[in-house]
PyMOL CGO cylinders between C-alpha atoms (Angstrom):
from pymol import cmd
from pymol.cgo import CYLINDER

trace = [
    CYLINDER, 27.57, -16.97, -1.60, 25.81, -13.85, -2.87, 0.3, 1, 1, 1, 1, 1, 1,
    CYLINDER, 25.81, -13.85, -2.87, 27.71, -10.11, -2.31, 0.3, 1, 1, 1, 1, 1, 1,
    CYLINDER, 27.71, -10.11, -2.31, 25.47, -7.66, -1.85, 0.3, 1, 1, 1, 1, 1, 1,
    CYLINDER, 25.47, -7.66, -1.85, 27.62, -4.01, -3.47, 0.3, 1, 1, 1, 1, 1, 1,
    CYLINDER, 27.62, -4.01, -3.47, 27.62, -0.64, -1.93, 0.3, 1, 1, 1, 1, 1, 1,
    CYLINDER, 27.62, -0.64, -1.93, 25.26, 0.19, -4.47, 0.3, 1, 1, 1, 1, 1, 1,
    CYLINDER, 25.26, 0.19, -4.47, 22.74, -2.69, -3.73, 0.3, 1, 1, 1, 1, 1, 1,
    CYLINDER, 22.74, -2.69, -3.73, 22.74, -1.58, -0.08, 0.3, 1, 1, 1, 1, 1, 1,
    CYLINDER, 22.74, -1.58, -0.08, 22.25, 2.04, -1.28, 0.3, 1, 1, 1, 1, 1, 1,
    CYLINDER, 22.25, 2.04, -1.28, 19.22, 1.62, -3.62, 0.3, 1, 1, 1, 1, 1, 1,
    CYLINDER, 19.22, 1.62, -3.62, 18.27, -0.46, -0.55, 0.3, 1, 1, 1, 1, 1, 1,
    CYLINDER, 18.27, -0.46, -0.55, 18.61, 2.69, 1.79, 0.3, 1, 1, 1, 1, 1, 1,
    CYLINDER, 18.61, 2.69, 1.79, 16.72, 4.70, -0.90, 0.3, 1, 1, 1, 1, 1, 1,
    CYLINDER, 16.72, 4.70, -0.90, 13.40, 2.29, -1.05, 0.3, 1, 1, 1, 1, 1, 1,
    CYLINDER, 13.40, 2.29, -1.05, 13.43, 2.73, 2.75, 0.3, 1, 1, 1, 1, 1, 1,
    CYLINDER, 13.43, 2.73, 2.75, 13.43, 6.51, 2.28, 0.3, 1, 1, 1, 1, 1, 1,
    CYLINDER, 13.43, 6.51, 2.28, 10.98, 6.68, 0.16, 0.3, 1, 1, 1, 1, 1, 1,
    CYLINDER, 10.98, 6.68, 0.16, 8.60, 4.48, 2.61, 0.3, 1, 1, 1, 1, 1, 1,
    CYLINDER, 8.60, 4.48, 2.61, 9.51, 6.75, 5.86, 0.3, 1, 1, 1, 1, 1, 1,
    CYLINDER, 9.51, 6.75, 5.86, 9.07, 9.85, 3.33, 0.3, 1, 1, 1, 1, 1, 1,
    CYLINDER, 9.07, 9.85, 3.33, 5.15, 8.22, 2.64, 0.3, 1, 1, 1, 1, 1, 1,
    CYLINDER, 5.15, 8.22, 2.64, 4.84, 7.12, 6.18, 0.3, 1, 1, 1, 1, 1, 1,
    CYLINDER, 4.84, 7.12, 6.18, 5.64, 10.97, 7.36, 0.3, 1, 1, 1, 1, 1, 1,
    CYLINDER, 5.64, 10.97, 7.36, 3.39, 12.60, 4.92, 0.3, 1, 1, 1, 1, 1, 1,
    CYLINDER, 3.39, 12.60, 4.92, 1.04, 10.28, 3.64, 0.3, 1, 1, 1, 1, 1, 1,
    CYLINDER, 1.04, 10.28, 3.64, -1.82, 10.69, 5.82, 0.3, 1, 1, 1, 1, 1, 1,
    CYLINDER, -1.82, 10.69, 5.82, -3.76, 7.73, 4.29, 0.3, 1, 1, 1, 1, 1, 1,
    CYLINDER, -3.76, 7.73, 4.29, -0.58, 5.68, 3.58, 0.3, 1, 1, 1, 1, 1, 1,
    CYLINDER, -0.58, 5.68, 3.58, -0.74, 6.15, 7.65, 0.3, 1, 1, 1, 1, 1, 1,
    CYLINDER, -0.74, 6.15, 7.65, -4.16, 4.79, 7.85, 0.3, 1, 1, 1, 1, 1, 1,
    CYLINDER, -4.16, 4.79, 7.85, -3.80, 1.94, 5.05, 0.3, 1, 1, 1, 1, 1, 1,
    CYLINDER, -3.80, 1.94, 5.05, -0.67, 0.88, 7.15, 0.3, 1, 1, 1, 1, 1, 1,
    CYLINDER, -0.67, 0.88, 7.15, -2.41, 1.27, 10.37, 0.3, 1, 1, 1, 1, 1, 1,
    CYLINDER, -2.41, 1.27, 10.37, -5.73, -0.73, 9.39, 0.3, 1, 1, 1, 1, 1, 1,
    CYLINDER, -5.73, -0.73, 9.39, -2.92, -3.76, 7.85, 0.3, 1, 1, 1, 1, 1, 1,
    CYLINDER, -2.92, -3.76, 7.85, -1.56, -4.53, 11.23, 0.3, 1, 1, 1, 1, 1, 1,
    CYLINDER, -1.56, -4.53, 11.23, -5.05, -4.21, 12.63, 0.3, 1, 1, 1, 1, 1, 1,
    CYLINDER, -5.05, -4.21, 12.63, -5.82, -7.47, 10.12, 0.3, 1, 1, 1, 1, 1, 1,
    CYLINDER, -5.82, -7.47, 10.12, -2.54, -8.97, 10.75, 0.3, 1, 1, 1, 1, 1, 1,
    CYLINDER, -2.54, -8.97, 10.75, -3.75, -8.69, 14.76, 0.3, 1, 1, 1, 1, 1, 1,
    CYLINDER, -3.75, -8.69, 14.76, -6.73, -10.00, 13.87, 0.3, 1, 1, 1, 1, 1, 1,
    CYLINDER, -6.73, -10.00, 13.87, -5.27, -13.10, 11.35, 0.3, 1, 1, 1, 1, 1, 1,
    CYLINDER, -5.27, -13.10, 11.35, -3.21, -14.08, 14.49, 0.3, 1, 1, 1, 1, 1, 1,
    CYLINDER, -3.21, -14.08, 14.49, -6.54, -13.75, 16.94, 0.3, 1, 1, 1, 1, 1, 1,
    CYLINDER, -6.54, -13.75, 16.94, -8.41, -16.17, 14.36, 0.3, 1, 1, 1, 1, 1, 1,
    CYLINDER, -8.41, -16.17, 14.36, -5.62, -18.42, 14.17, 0.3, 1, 1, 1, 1, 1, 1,
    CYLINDER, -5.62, -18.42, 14.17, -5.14, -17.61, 9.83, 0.3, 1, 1, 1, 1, 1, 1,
    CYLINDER, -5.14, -17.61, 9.83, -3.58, -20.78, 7.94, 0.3, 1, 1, 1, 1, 1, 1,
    CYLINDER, -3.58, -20.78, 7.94, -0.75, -20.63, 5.54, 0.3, 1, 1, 1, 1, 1, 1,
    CYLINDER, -0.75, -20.63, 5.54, -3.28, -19.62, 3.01, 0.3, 1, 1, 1, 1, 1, 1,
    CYLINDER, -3.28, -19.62, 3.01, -4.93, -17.45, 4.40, 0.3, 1, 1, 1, 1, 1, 1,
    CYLINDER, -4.93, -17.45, 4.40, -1.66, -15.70, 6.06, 0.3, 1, 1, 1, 1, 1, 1,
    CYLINDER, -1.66, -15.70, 6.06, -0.54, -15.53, 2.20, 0.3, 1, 1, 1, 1, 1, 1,
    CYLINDER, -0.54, -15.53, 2.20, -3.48, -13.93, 1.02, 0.3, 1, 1, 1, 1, 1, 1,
    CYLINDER, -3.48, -13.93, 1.02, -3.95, -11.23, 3.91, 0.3, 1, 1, 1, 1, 1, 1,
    CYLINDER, -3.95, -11.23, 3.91, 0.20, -10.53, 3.62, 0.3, 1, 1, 1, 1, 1, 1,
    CYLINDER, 0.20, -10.53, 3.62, -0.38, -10.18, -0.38, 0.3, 1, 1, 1, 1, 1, 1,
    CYLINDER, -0.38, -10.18, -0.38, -3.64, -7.62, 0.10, 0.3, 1, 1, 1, 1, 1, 1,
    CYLINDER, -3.64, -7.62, 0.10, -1.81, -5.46, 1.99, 0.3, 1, 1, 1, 1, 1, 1,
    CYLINDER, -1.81, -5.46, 1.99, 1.06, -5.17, 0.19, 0.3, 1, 1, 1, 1, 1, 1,
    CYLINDER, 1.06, -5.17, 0.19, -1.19, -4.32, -2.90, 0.3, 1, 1, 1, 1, 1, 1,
    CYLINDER, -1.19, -4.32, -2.90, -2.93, -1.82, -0.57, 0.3, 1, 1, 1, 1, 1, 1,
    CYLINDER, -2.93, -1.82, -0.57, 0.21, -0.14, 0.29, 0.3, 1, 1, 1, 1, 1, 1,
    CYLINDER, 0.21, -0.14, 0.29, 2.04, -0.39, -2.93, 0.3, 1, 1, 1, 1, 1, 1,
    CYLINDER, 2.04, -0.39, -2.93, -1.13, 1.42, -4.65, 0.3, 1, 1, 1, 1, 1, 1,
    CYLINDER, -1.13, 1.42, -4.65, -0.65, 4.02, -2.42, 0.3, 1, 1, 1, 1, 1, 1,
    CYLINDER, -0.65, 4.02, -2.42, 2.90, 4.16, -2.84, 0.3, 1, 1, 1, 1, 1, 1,
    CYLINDER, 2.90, 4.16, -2.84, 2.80, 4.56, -6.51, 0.3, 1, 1, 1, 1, 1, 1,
    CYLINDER, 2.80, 4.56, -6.51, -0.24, 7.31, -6.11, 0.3, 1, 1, 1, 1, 1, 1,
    CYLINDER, -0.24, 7.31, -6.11, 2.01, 9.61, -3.99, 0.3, 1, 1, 1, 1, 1, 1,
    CYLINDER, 2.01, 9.61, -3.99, 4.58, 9.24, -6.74, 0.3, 1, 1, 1, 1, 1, 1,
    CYLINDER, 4.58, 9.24, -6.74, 1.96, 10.57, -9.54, 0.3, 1, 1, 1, 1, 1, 1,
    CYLINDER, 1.96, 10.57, -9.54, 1.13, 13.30, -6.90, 0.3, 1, 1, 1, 1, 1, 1,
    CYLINDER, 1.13, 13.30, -6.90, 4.73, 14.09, -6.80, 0.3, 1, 1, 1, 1, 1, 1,
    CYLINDER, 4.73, 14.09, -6.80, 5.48, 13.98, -10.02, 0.3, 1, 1, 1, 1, 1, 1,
    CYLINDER, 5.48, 13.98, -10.02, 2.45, 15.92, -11.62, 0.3, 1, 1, 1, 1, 1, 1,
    CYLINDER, 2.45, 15.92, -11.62, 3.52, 18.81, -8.96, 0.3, 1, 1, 1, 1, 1, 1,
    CYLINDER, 3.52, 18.81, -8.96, 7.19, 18.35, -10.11, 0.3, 1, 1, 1, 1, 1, 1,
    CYLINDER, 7.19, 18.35, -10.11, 5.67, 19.17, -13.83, 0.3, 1, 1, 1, 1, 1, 1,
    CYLINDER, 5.67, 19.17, -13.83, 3.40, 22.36, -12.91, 0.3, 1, 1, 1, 1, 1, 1,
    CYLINDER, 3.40, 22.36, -12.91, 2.12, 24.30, -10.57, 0.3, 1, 1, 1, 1, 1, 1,
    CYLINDER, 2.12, 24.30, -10.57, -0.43, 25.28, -12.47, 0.3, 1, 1, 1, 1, 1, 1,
    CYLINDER, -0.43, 25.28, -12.47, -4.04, 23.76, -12.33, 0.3, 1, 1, 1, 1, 1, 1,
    CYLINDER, -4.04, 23.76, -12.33, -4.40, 21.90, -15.93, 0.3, 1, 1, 1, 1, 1, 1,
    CYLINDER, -4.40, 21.90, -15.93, -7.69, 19.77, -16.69, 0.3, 1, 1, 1, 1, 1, 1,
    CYLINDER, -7.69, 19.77, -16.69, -4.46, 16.38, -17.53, 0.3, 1, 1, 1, 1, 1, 1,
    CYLINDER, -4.46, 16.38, -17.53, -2.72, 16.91, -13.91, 0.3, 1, 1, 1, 1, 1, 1,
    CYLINDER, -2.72, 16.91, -13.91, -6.69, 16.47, -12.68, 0.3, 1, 1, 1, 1, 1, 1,
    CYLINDER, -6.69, 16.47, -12.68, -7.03, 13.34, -14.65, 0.3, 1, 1, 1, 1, 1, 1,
    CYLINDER, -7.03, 13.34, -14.65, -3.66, 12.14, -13.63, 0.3, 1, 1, 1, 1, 1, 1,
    CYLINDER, -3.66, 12.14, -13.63, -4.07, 12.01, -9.94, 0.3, 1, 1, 1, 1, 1, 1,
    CYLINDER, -4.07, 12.01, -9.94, -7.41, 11.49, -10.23, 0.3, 1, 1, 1, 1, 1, 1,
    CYLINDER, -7.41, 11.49, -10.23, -7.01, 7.94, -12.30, 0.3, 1, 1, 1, 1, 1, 1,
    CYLINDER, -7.01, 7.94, -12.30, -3.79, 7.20, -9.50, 0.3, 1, 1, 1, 1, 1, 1,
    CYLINDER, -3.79, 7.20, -9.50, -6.10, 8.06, -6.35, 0.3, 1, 1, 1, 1, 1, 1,
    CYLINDER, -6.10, 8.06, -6.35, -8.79, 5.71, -8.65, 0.3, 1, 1, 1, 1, 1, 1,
    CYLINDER, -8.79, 5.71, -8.65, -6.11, 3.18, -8.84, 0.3, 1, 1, 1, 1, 1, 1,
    CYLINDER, -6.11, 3.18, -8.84, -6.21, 3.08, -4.69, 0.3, 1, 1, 1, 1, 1, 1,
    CYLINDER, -6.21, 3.08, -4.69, -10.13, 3.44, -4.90, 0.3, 1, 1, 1, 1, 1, 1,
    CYLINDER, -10.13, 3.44, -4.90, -10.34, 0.28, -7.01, 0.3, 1, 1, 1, 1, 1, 1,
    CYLINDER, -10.34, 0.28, -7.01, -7.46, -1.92, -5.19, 0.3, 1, 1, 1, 1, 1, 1,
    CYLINDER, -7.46, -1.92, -5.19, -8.97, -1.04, -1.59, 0.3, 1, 1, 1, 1, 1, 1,
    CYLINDER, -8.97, -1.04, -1.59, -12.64, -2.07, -2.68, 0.3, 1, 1, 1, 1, 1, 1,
    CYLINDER, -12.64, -2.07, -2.68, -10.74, -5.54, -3.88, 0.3, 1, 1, 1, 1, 1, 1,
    CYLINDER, -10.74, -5.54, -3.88, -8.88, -5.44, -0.66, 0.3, 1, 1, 1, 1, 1, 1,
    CYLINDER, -8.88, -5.44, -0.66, -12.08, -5.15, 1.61, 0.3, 1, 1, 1, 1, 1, 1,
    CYLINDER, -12.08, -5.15, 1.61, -13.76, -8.04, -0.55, 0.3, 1, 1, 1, 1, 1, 1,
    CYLINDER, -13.76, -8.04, -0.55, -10.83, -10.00, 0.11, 0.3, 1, 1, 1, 1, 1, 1,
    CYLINDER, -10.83, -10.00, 0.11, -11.06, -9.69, 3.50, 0.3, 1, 1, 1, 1, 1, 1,
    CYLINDER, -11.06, -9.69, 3.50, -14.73, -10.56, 4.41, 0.3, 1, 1, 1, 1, 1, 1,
    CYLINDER, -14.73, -10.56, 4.41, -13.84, -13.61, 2.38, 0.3, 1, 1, 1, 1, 1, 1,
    CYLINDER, -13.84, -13.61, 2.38, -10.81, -14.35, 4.91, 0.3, 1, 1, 1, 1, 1, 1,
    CYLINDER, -10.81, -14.35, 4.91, -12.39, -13.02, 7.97, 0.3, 1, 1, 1, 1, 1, 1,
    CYLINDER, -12.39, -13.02, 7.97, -16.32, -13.62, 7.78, 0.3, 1, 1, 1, 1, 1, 1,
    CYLINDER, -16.32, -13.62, 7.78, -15.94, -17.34, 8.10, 0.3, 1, 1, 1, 1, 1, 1,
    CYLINDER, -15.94, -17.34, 8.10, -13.89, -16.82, 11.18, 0.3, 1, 1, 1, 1, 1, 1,
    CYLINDER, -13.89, -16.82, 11.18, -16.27, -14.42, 13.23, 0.3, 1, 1, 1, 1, 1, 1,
    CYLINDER, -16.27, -14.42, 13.23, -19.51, -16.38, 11.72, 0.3, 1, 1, 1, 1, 1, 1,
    CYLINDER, -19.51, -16.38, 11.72, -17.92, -19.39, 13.55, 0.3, 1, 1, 1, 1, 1, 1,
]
cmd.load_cgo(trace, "trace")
């Protein structure tokens, strides 16, 4: 049988935080979120198989993770300087990019899961 430590359970506790922190203040990690169980409603409408299930569960994680790891540049570049440097632009510019590129994947990923469905 596998113990899970006090410390396991705390790292645990601190993942969680840092979702509810994005969740709170993250006004498009509010909208990626929002539009994912929109899909999943929409997977269980057109009846999704395993496979497809897999593949709709897998894009939005990637969706939300990219947006998870851009609000930690964000943070991080602010944590650095306050000031407005031309490499702070360029770093939350390539991590918002990062989201830009994953989302336009996402979306192609989902007409290819959802188009058959609605073109019957």
């Amino acid at each position: 049988m596998v113990k899970i430590t006090k410390t396991e359970i705390r790292s645990f506790r601190f993942a969680l935080e840092g979702v509810k922190y994005a969740f709170k203040t993250q006004f498009n990690f509010k909208i990626q979120f929002t539009l994912g169980l929109v899909t999943v409603l929409f997977g269980f409408l057109f009846n999704f198989n395993r496979f497809e299930w897999m593949i709709l569960l897998l894009s939005i994680c990637l969706v939300l993770s990219a947006e998870l790891a851009n609000t930690v540049v964000e943070v991080v570049v602010d944590l650095v300087t306050s000031e407005i440097k031309p490499q702070a632009k360029i770093a939350k510019d390539l991590s918002a990019g990062v989201v830009l590129v994953v989302s336009v994947f996402v979306a192609i990923v989902g007409l290819f899961l959802f188009l058959p469905h609605i073109l019957g």
